[in-house]
N, C-alpha and C positions, 0 to 999 in steps of 0.2 A: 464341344463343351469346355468352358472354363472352369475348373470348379474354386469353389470357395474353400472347399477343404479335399485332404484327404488322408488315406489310412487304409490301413491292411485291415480287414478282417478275416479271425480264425475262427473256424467251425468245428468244436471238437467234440467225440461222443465215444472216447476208448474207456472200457472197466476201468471200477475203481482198483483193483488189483495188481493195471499196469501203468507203466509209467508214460503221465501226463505230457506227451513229448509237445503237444502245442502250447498248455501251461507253462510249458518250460521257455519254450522261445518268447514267448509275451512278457516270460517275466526279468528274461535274462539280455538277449541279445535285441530283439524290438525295445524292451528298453531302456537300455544304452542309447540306438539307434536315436529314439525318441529325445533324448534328453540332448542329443547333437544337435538331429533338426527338428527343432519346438513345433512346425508347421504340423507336424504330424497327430494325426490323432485314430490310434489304432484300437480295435477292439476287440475282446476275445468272448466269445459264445460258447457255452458249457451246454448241450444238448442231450436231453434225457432220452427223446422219443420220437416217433414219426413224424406227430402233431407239429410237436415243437420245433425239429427241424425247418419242417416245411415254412412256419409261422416265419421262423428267423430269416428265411429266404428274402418271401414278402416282405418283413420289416428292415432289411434291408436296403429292397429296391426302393421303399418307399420314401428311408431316410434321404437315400441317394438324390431323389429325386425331391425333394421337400427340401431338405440342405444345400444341395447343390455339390453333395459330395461323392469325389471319386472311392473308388471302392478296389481294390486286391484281394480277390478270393482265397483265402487259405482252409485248406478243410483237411482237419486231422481226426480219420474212422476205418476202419476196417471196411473193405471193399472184397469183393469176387469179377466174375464177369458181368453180371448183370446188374448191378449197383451197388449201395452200401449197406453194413449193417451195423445198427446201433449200440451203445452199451445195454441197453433192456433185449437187444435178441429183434429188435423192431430191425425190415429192408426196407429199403426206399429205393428203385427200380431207377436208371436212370433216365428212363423216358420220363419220369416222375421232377426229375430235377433239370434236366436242359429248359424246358422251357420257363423255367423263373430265372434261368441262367441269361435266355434270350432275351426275356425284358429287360435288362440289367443291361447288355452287350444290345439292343437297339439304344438305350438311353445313351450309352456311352458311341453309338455309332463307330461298332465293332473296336473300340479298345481294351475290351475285358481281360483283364489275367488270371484264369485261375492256376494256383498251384495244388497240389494234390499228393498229399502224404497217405495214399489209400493205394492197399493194394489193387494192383491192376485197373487200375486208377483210368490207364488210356483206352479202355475196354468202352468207354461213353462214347467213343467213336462211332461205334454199330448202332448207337440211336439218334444217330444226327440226320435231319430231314434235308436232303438237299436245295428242295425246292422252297424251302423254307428260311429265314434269317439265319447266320451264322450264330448259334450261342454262346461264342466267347470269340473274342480277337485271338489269344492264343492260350494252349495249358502247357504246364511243366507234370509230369505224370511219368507212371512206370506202367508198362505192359505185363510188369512181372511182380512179384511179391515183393514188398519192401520190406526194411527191415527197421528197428528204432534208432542205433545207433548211426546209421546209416542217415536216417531222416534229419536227428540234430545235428551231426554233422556238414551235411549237404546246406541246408539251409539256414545254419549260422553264417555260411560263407555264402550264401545265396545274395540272403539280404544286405549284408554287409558290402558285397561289392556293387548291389543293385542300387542302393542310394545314394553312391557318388555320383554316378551320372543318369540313373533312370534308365539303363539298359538292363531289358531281360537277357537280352542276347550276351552280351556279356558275364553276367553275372551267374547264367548257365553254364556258359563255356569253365569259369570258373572252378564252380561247384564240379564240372566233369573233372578235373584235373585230382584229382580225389579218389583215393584208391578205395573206390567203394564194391561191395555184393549187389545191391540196389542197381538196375539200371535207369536211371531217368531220362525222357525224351522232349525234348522242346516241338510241340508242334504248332502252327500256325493255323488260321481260316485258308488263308492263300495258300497253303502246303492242303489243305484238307480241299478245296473246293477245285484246283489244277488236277488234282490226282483222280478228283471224282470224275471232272471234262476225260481224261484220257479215259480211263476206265470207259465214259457213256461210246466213247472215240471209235475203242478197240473192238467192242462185246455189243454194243445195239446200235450198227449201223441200220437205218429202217431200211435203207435201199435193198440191200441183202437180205432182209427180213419179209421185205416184201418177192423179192425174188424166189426165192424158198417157199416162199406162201405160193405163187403164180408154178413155180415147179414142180409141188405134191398134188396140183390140181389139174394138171396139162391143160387143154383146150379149153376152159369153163364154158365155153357158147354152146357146144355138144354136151355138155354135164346132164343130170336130170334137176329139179326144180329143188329136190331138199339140198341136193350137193352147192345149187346155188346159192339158197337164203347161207348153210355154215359158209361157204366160202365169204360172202358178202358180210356176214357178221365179224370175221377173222377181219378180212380188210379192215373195215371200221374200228374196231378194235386196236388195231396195230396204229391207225392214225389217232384214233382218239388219247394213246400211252403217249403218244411222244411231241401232241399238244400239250397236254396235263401236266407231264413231266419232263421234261425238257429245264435241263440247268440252267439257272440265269445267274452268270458271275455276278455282273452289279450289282442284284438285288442283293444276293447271297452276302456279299460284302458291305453291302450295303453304301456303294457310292455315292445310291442315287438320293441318298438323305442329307 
């Protein structure tokens, strides 16, 4: 993708009672940022509710792809392990949100970045489909509770070092230098999709799988006719899992696009 434009977008939906820490970077250090490189054209999303989240998701991909424009996920909400929650008390699960994440990261042919000011933010991990497209190239997230001051500080010097040359890598390593409570973690598709390969590597060898199968049953030719048919359905089973599922890096990464 070339794109004609691009720009950060913030997704924020914290009480009116705390402080606006995504209002605040849009207003203060993106726009600075902005006013250096005119190319930019960033935007901030004020979200009340499920609906409307969800809506801004879509209307997102849609701009993306109707403009031509690159996209920067930023999303400032209150998070647990299993996804976020809204200023009205609204969740939004994050099986609920990857896949408008993945149409966005196929458009972009895995170069998505989301950043993630939400606690426990890298907990979206446990709903990632492996056999599925990657939904983001990579996120910047915490496995633990964040905290506010923590968040505008990290990410004032985020983007600020991330627009001199377009490295996330960098501009993480940065932010780490930072004597924060928050622990933030850069992780990658390619950190997430190698780790998954070992893991299938280590834990569901089928050859072993089937060996164990053929060992609780000894001699099946001596067996009787019902010990047959479960044996027979076990086999079948065991090869039907790991046609189905079976990790494809390429696709996953999506090279082959």
């Amino acid at each position: 993708m070339n794109p004609s434009k691009i720009g950060i977008a913030i997704i924020e939906s914290l009480p009116e009672n705390e402080k606006q820490t995504g209002e605040e970077l849009f207003n203060t250090t993106l726009k600075y940022i902005t006013f250096q490189k005119q190319f930019l054209e960033n935007e901030l999303y004020k979200v009340d509710n499920k609906k409307n989240f969800l809506n801004i998701l879509l209307k997102i991909y849609e701009k993306a792809k109707r403009e031509n424009k690159f996209y920067f996920l930023h999303f400032e909400v209150h998070g647990n392990d299993n996804g976020v929650i809204l200023k009205n008390n609204d969740f939004v699960s994050w099986s609920e949100i990857l896949p408008l994440l993945r149409n966005l990261n196929i458009l972009y042919k895995n170069n998505l970045s989301v950043y993630l000011a939400v606690c426990k933010g890298n907990s979206l991990m446990k709903y990632i489909e492996p056999n599925d497209r990657s939904p983001f190239g990579l996120i910047i997230g915490s496995f633990f509770d964040v905290y506010n001051v923590d968040i505008t500080n990290y990410f004032e010097k985020f983007y600020t070092k991330f627009f001199e040359k377009f490295s996330p890598f960098d501009a993480y390593n940065t932010g780490k230098m930072l004597n924060l409570r928050s622990d933030f973690s850069l992780i990658s598709s390619h950190h997430i999709i190698d780790s998954l390969l070992e893991f299938q590597k280590e834990n569901k060898d089928k050859e072993l799988i089937l060996k164990a199968l053929n060992d609780s049953f000894g001699d099946i030719s001596s067996q009787s006719k019902s010990i047959k048919i479960v044996f027979n359905y076990l086999l079948k089973e065991v090869n039907r899992i790991y046609s189905e599922y079976r990790i494809k890096k390429d696709f996953y990464l999506m090279n082959d696009l």
